[in-house]
FITOR-509180 format. One line per field, with one value per atom (N, C-alpha, C, O): residue number from 0; residue in three letters; atom name; z, x, y. Coordinates in Angstrom, 1 decimal. Each point is the difference from the previous one (the first is absolute). Layout:
<recs>
seq [NUM;...]
type [ALA;...]
atom [CA;...]
c3 [Z;...]
c1 [X;...]
c2 [Y;...]
</recs>
This chain:
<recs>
seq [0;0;0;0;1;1;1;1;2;2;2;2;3;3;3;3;4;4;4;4;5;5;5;5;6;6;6;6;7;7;7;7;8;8;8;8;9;9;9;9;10;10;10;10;11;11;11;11;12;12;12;12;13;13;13;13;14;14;14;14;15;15;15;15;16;16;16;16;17;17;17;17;18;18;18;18;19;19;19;19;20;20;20;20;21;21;21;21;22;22;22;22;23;23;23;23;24;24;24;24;25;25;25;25;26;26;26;26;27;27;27;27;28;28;28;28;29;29;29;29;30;30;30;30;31;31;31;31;32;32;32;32;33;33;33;33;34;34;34;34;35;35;35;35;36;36;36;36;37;37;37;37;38;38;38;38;39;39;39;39;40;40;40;40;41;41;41;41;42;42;42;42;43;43;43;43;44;44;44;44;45;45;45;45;46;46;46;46;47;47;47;47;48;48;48;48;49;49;49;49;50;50;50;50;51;51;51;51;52;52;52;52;53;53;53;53;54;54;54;54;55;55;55;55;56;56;56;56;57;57;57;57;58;58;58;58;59;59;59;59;60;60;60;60;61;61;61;61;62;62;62;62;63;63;63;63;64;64;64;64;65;65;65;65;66;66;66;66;67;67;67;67;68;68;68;68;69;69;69;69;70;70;70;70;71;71;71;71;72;72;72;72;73;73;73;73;74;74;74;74;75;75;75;75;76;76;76;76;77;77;77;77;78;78;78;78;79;79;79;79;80;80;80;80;81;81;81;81;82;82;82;82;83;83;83;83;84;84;84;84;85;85;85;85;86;86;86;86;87;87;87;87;88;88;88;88;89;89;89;89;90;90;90;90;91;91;91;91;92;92;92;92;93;93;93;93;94;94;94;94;95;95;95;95;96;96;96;96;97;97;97;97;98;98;98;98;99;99;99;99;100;100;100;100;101;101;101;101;102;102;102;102;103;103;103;103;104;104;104;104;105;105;105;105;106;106;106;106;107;107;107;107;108;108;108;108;109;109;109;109;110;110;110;110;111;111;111;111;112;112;112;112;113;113;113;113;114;114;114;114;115;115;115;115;116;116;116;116;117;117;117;117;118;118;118;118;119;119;119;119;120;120;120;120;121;121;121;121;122;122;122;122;123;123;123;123;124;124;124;124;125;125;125;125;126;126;126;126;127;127;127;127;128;128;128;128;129;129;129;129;130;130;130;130;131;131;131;131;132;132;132;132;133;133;133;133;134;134;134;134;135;135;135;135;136;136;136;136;137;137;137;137;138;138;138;138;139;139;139;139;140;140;140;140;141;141;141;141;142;142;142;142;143;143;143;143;144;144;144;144;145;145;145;145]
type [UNK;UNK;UNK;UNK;UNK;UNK;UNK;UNK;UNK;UNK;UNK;UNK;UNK;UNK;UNK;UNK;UNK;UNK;UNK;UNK;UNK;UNK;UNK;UNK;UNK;UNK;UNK;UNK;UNK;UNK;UNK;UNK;UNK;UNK;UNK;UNK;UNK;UNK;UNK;UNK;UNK;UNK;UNK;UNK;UNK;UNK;UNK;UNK;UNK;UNK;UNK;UNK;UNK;UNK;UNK;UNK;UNK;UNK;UNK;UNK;UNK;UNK;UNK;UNK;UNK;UNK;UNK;UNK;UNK;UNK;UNK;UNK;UNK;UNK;UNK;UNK;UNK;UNK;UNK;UNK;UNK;UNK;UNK;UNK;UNK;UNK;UNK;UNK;UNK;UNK;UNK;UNK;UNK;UNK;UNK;UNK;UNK;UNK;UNK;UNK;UNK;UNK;UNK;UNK;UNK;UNK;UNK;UNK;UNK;UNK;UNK;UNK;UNK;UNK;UNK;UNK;UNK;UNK;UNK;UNK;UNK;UNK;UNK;UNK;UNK;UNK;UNK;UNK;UNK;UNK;UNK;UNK;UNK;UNK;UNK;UNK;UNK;UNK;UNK;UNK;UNK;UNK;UNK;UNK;UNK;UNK;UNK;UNK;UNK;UNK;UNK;UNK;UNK;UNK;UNK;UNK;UNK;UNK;UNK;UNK;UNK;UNK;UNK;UNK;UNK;UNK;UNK;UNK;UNK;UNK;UNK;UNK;UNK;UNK;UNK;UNK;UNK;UNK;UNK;UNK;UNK;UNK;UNK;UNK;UNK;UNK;UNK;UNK;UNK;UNK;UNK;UNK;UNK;UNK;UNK;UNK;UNK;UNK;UNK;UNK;UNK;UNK;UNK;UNK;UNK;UNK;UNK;UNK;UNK;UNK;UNK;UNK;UNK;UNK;UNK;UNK;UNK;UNK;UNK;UNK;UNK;UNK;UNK;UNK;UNK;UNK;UNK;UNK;UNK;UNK;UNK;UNK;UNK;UNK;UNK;UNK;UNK;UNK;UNK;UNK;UNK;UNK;UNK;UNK;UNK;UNK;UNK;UNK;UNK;UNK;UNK;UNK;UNK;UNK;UNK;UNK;UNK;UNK;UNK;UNK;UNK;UNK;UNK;UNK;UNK;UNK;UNK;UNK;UNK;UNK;UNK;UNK;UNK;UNK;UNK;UNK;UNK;UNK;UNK;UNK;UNK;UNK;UNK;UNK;UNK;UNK;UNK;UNK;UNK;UNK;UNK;UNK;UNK;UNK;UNK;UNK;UNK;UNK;UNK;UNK;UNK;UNK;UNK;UNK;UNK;UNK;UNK;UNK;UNK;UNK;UNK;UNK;UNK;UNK;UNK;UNK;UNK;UNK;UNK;UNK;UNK;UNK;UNK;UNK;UNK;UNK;UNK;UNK;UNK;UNK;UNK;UNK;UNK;UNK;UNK;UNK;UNK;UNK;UNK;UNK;UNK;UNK;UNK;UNK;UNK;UNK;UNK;UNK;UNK;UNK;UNK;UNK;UNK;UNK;UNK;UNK;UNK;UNK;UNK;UNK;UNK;UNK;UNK;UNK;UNK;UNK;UNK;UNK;UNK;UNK;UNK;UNK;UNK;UNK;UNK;UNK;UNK;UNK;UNK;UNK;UNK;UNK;UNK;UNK;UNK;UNK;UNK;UNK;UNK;UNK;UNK;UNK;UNK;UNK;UNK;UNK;UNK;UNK;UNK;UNK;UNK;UNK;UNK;UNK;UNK;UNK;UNK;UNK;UNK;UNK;UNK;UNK;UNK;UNK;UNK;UNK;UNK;UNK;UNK;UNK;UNK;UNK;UNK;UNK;UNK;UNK;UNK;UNK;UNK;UNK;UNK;UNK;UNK;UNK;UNK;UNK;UNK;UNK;UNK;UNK;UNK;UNK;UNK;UNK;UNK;UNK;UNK;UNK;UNK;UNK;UNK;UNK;UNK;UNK;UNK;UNK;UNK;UNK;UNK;UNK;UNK;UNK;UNK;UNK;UNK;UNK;UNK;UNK;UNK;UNK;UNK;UNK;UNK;UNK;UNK;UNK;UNK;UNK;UNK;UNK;UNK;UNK;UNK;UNK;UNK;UNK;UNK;UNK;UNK;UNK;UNK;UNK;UNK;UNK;UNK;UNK;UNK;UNK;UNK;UNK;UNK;UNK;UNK;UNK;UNK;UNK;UNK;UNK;UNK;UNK;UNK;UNK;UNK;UNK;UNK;UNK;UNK;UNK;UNK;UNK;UNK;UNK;UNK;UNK;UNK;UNK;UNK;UNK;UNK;UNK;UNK;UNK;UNK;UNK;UNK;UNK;UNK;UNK;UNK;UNK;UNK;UNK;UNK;UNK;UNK;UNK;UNK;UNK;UNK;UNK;UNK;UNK;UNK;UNK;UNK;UNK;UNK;UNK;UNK;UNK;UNK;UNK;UNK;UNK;UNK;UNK;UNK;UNK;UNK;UNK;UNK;UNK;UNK;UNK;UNK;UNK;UNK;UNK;UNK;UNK;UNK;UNK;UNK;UNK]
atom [N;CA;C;O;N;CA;C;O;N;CA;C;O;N;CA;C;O;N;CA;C;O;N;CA;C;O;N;CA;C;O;N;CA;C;O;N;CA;C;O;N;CA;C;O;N;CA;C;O;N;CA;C;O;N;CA;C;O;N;CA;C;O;N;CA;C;O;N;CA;C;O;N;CA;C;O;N;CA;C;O;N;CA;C;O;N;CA;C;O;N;CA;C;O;N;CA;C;O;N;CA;C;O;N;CA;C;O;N;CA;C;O;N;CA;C;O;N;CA;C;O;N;CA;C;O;N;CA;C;O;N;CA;C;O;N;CA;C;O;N;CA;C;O;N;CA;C;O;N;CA;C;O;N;CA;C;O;N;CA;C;O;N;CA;C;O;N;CA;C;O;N;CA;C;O;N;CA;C;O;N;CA;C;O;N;CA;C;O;N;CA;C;O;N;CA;C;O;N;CA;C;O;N;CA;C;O;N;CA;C;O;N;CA;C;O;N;CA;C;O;N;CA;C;O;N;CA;C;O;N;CA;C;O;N;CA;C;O;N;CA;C;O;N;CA;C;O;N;CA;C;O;N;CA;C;O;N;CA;C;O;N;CA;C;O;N;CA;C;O;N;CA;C;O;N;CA;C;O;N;CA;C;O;N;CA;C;O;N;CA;C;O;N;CA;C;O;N;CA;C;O;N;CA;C;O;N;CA;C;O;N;CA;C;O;N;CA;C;O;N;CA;C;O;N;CA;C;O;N;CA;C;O;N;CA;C;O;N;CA;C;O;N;CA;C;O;N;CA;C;O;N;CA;C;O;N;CA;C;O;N;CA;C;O;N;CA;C;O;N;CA;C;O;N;CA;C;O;N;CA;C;O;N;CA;C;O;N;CA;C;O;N;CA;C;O;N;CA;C;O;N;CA;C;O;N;CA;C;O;N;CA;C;O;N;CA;C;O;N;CA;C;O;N;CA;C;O;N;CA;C;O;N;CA;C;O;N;CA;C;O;N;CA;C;O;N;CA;C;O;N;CA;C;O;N;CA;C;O;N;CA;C;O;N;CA;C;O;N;CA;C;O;N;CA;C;O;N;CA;C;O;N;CA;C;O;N;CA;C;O;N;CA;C;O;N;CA;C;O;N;CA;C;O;N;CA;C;O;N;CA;C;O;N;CA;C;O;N;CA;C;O;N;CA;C;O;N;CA;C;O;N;CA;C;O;N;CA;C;O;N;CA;C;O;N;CA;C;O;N;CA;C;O;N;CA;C;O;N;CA;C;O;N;CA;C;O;N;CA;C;O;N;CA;C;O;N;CA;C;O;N;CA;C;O;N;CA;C;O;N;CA;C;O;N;CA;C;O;N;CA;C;O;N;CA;C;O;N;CA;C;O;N;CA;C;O;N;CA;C;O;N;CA;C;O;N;CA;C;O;N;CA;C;O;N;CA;C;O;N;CA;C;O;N;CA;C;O;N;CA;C;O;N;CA;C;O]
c3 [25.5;1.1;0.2;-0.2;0.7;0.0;1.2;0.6;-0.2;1.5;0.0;-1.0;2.6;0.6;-0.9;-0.6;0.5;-0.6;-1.3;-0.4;-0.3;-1.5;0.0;-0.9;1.8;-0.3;0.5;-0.8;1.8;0.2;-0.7;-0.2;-0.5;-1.3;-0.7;-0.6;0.0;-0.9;0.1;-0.8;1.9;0.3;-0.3;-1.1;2.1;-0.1;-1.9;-0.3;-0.4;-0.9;-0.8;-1.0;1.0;-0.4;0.5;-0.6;2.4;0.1;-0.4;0.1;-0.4;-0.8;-1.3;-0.3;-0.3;-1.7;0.1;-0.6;1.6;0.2;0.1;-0.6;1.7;0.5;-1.2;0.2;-0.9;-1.2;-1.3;-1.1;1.3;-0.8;0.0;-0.6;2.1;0.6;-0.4;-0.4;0.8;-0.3;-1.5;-0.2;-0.6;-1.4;-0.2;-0.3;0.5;-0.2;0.5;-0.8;2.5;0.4;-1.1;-0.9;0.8;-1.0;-1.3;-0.4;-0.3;-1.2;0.1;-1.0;2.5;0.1;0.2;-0.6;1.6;-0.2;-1.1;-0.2;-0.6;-1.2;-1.0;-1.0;1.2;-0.8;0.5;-0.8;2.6;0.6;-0.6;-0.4;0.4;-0.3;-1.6;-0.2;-0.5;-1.5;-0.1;-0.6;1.1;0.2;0.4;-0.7;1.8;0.6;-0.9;-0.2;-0.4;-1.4;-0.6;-0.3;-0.4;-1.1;0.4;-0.6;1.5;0.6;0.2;0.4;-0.8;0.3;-1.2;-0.3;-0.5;-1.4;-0.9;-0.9;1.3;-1.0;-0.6;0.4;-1.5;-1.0;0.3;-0.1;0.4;-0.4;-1.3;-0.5;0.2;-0.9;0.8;-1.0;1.6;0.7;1.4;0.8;-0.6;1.2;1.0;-0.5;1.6;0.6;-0.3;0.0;-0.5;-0.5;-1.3;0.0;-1.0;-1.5;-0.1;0.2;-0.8;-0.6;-0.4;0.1;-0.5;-0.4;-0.9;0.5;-1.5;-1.1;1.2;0.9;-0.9;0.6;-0.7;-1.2;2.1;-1.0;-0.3;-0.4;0.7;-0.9;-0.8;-0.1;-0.7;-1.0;-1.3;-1.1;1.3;-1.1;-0.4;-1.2;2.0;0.4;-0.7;-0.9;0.8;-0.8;-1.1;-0.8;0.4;-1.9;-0.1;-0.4;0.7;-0.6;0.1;-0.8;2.0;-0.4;-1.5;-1.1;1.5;-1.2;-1.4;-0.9;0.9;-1.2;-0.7;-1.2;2.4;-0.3;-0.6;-0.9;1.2;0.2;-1.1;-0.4;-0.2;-1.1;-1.4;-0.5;0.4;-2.0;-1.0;0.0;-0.6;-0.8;-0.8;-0.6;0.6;-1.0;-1.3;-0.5;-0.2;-1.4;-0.8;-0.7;1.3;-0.5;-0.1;-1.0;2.1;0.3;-0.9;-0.3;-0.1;-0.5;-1.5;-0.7;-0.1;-1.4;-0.1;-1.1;2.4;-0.5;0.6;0.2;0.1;0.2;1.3;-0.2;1.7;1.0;0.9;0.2;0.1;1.4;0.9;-0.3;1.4;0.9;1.6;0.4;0.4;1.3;0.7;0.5;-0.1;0.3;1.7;0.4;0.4;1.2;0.6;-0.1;1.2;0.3;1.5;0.7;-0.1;1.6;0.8;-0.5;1.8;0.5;1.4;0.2;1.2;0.9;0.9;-0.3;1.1;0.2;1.5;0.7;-0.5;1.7;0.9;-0.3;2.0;0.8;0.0;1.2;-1.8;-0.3;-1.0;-0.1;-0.7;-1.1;-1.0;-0.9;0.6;-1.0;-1.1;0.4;-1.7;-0.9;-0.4;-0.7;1.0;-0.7;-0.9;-0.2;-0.2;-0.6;-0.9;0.0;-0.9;-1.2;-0.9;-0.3;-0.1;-1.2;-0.6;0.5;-2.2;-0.4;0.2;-0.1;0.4;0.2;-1.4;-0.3;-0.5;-1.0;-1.2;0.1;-1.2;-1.0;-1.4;-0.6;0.3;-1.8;-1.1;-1.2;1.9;-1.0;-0.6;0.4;-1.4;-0.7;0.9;-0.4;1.7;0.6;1.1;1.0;-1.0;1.3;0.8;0.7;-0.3;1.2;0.8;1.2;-1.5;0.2;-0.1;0.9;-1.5;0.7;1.2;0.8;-1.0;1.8;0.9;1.1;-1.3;1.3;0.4;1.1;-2.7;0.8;0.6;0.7;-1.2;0.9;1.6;1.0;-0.7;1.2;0.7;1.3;-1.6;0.4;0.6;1.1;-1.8;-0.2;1.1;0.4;-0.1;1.2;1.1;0.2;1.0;1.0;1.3;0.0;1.1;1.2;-0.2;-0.1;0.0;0.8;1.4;0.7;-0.1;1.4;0.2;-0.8;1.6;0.2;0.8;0.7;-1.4;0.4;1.7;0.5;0.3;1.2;0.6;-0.2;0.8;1.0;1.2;0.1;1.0;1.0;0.2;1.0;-1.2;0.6;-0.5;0.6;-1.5;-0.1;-1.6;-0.5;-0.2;-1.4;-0.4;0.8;-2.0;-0.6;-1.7;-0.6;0.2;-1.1;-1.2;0.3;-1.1;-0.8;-1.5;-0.6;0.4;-1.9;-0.4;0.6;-2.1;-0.8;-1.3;-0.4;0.0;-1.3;-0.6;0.2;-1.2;-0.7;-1.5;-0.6;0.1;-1.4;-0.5;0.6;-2.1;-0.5;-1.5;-0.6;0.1;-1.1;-1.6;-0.4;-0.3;-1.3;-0.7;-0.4;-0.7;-0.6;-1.4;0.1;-1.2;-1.2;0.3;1.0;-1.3;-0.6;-1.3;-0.4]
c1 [-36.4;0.9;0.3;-0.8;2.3;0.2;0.2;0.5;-1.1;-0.5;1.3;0.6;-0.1;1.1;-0.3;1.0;-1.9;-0.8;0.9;0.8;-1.1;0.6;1.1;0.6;0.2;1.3;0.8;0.9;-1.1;0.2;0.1;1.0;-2.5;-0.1;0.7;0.5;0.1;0.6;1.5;0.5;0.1;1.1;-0.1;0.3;-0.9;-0.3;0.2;0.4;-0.7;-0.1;1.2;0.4;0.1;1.3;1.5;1.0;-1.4;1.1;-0.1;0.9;-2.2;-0.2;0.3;0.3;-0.3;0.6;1.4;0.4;0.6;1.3;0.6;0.9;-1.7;0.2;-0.3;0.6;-1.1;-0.3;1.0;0.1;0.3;1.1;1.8;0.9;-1.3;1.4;0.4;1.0;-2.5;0.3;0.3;0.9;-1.6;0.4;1.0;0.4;0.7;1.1;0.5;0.8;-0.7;1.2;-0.5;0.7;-1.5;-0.4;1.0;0.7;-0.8;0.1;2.1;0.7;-0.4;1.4;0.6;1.0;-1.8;0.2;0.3;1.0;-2.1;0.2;1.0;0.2;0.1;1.3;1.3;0.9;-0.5;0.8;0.5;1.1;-2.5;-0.1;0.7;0.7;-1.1;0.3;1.8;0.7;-0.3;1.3;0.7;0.7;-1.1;0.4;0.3;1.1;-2.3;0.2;0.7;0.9;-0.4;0.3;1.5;0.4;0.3;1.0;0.7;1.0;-2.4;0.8;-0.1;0.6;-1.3;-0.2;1.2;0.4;0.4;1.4;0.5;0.2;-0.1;0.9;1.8;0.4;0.4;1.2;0.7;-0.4;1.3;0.9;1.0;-0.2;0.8;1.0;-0.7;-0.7;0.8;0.0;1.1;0.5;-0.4;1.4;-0.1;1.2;-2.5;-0.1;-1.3;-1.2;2.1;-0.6;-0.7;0.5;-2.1;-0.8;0.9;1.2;-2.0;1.1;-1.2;-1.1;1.3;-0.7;0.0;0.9;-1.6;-0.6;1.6;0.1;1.0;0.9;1.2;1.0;-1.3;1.5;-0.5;-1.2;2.3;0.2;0.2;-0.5;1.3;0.0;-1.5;-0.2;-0.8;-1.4;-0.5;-0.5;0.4;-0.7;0.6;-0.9;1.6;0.8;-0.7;-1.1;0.8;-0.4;-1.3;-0.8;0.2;-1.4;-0.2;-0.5;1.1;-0.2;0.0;-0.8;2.1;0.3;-1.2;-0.1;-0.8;-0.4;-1.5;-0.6;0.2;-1.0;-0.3;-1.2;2.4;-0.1;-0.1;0.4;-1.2;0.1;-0.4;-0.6;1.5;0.9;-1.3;-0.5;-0.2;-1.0;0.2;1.1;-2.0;-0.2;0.7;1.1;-2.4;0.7;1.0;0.3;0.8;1.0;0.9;1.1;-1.3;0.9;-0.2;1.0;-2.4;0.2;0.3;0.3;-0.2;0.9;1.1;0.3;0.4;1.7;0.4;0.9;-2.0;0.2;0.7;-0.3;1.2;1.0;0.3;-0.1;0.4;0.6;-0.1;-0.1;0.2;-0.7;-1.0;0.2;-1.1;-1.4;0.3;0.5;-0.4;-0.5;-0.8;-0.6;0.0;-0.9;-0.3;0.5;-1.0;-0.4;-1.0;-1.1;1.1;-0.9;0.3;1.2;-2.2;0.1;0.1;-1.1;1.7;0.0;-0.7;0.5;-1.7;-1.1;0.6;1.0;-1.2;0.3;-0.7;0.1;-0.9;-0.1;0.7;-0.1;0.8;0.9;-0.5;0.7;-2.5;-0.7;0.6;0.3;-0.1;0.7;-1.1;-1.0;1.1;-1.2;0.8;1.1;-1.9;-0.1;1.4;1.0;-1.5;1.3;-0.6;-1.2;2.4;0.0;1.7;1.1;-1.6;1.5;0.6;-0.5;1.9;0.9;0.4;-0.3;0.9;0.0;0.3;0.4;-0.8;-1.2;0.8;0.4;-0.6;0.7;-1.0;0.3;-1.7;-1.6;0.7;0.8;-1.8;-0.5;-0.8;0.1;-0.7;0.0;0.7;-0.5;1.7;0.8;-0.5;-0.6;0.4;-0.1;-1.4;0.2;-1.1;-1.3;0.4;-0.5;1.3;0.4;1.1;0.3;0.2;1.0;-0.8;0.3;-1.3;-0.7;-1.2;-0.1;-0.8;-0.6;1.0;-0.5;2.3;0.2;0.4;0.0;0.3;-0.2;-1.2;-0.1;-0.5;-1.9;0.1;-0.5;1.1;0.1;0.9;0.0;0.4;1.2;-0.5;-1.0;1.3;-0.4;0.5;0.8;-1.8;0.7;1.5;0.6;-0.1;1.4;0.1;-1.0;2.2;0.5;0.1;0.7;-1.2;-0.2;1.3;0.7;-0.7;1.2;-0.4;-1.1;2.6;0.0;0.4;1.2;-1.5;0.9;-0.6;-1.2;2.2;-0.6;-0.2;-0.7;0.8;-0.6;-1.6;-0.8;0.5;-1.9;0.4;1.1;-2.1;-0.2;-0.8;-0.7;1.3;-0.1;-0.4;0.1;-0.6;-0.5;1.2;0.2;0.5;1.2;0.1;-0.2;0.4;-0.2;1.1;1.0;-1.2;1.2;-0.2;-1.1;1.9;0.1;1.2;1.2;-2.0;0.7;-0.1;-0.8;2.4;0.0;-0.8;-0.5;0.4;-0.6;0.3;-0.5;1.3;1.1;-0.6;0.4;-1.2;0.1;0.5;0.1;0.7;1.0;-0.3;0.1;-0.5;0.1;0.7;0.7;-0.7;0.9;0.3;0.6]
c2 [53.2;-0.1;-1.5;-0.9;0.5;-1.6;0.1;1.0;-2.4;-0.6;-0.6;-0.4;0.3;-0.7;-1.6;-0.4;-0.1;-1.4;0.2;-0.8;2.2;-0.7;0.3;-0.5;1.3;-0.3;-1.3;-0.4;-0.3;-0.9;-1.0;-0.8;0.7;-1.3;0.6;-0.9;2.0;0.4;-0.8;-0.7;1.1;-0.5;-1.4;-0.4;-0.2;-1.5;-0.7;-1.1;2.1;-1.0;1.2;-0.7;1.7;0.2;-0.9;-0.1;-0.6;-0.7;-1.8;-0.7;0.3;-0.7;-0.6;-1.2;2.3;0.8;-0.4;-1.0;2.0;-0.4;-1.1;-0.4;-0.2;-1.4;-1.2;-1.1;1.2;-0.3;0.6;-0.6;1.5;0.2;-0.9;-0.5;1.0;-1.0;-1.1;-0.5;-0.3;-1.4;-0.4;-0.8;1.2;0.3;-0.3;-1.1;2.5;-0.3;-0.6;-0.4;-0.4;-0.8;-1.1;-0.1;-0.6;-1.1;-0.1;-0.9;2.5;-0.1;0.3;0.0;0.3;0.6;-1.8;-0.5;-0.3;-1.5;-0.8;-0.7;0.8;-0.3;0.2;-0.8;1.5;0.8;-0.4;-0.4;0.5;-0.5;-1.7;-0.5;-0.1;-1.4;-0.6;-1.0;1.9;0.1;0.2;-0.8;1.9;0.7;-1.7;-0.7;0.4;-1.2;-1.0;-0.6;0.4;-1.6;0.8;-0.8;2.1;0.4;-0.5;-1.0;1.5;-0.1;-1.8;-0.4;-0.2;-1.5;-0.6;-1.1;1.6;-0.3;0.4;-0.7;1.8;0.8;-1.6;-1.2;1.9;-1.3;0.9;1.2;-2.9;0.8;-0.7;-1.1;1.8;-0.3;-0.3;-0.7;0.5;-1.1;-0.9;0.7;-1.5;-0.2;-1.5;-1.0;1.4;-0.6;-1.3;-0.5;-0.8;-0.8;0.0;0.0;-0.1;0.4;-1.4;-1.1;1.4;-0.8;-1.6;-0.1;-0.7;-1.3;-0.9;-0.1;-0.3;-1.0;-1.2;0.1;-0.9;-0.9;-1.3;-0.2;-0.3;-0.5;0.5;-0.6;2.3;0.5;0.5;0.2;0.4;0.7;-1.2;0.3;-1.5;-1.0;-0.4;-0.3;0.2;-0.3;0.6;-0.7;2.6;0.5;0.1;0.3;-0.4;-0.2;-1.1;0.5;-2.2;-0.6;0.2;-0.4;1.1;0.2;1.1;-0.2;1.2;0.9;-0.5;0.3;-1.4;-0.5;-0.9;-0.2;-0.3;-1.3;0.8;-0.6;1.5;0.9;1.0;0.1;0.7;1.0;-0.8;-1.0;1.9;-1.0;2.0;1.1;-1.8;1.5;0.1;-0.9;2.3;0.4;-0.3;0.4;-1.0;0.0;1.4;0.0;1.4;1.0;0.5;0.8;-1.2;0.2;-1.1;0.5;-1.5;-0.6;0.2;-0.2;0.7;0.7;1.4;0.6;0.1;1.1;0.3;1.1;-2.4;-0.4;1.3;0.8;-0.8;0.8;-1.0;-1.2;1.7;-0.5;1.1;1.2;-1.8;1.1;-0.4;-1.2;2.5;-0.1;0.2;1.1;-1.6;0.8;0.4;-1.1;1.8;0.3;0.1;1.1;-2.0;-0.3;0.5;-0.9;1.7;0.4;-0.2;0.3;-0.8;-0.6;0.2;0.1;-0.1;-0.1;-1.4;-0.5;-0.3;-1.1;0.6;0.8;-1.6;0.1;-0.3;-0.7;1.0;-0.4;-0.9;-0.4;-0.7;-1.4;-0.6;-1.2;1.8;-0.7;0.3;0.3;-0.3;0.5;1.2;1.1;-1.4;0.9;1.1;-0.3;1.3;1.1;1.5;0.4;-0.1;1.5;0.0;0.7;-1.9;-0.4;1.0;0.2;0.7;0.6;0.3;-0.1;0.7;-0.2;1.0;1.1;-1.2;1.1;0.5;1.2;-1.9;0.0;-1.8;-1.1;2.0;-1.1;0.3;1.0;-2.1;0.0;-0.2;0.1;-0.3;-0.4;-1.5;-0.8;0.8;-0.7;-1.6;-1.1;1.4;-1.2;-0.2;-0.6;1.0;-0.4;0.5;-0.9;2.3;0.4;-0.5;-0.3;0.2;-1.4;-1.1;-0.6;-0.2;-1.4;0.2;-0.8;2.1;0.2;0.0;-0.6;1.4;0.2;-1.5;-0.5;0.0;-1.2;-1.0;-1.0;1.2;-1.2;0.6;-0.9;2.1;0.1;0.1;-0.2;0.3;-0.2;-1.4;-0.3;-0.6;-1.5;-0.3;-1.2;1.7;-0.3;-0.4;0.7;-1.7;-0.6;1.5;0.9;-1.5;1.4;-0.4;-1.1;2.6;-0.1;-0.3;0.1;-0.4;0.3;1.9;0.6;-0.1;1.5;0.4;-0.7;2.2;0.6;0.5;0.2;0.0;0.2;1.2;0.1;0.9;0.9;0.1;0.0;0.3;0.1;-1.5;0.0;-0.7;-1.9;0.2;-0.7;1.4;0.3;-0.1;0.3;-0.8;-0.9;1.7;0.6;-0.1;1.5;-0.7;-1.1;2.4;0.0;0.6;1.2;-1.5;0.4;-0.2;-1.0;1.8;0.2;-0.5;0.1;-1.1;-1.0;0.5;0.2;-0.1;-0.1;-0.9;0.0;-0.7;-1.3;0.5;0.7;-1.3;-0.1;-1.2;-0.9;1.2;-1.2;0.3;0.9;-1.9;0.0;-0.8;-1.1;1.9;-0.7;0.2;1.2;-2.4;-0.4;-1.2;-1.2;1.9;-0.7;-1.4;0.1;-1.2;-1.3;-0.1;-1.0]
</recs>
């Protein structure tokens, strides 16, 4: 037979249990809120109302690029030219990250496209909204036999 005593502790520590469940989740429903949050200020775009900018211009980064790329060996004994495409996210600090090739012609090029964007100083960061956004570029990068 159960005494008024153990039903009580029983409760007691069934709404315990609960109360302890609850909190759980609001924690782990926070957490998630919080994440949704950065996820949302993190979105990279592909346009934005003021587009990324080379530190200088556009004249700026050709002579950086120019001054920078040195035509693979490999590439110049097996007579490769072309266009490499190069993709990259420019930070809401200007910082260039998550370069990779769009498209690549081998022999070397597409690794000297990408270490010379690695090589690149911050950009000026792209704008919308009056708030400095995270926005994906993609640059040509042109090799050409002499």
């Amino acid at each position: 037979m159960i005494t008024k005593n153990k039903k009580v502790n029983g409760l007691k520590w069934r709404f315990l249990a609960t109360l302890s469940v609850l909190a759980l989740l609001l924690i782990v429903n926070t957490n998630a809120m919080a994440q949704n949050k950065k996820a949302a200020n993190d979105k990279v775009l592909e346009k934005a109302e003021v587009m990324p900018e080379f530190p200088g211009g556009e004249q700026a980064m050709m002579k950086f690029v120019s001054e920078n790329v040195q035509y693979p060996e490999k590439a110049k004994e097996k007579e490769i030219s072309g266009r490499v495409l190069v993709g990259f996210i420019v930070e809401k600090d200007g910082s260039v990250n998550e370069v990779k090739i769009v498209r690549g012609i081998g022999g070397g090029c597409d690794e000297e496209a990408v270490r010379v964007v690695k090589a690149m100083p911050k950009w000026k960061p792209g704008k919308q909204d009056g708030k400095t956004v995270r926005v994906s570029y993609t640059m040509p990068f042109f090799f050409k036999m002499q």
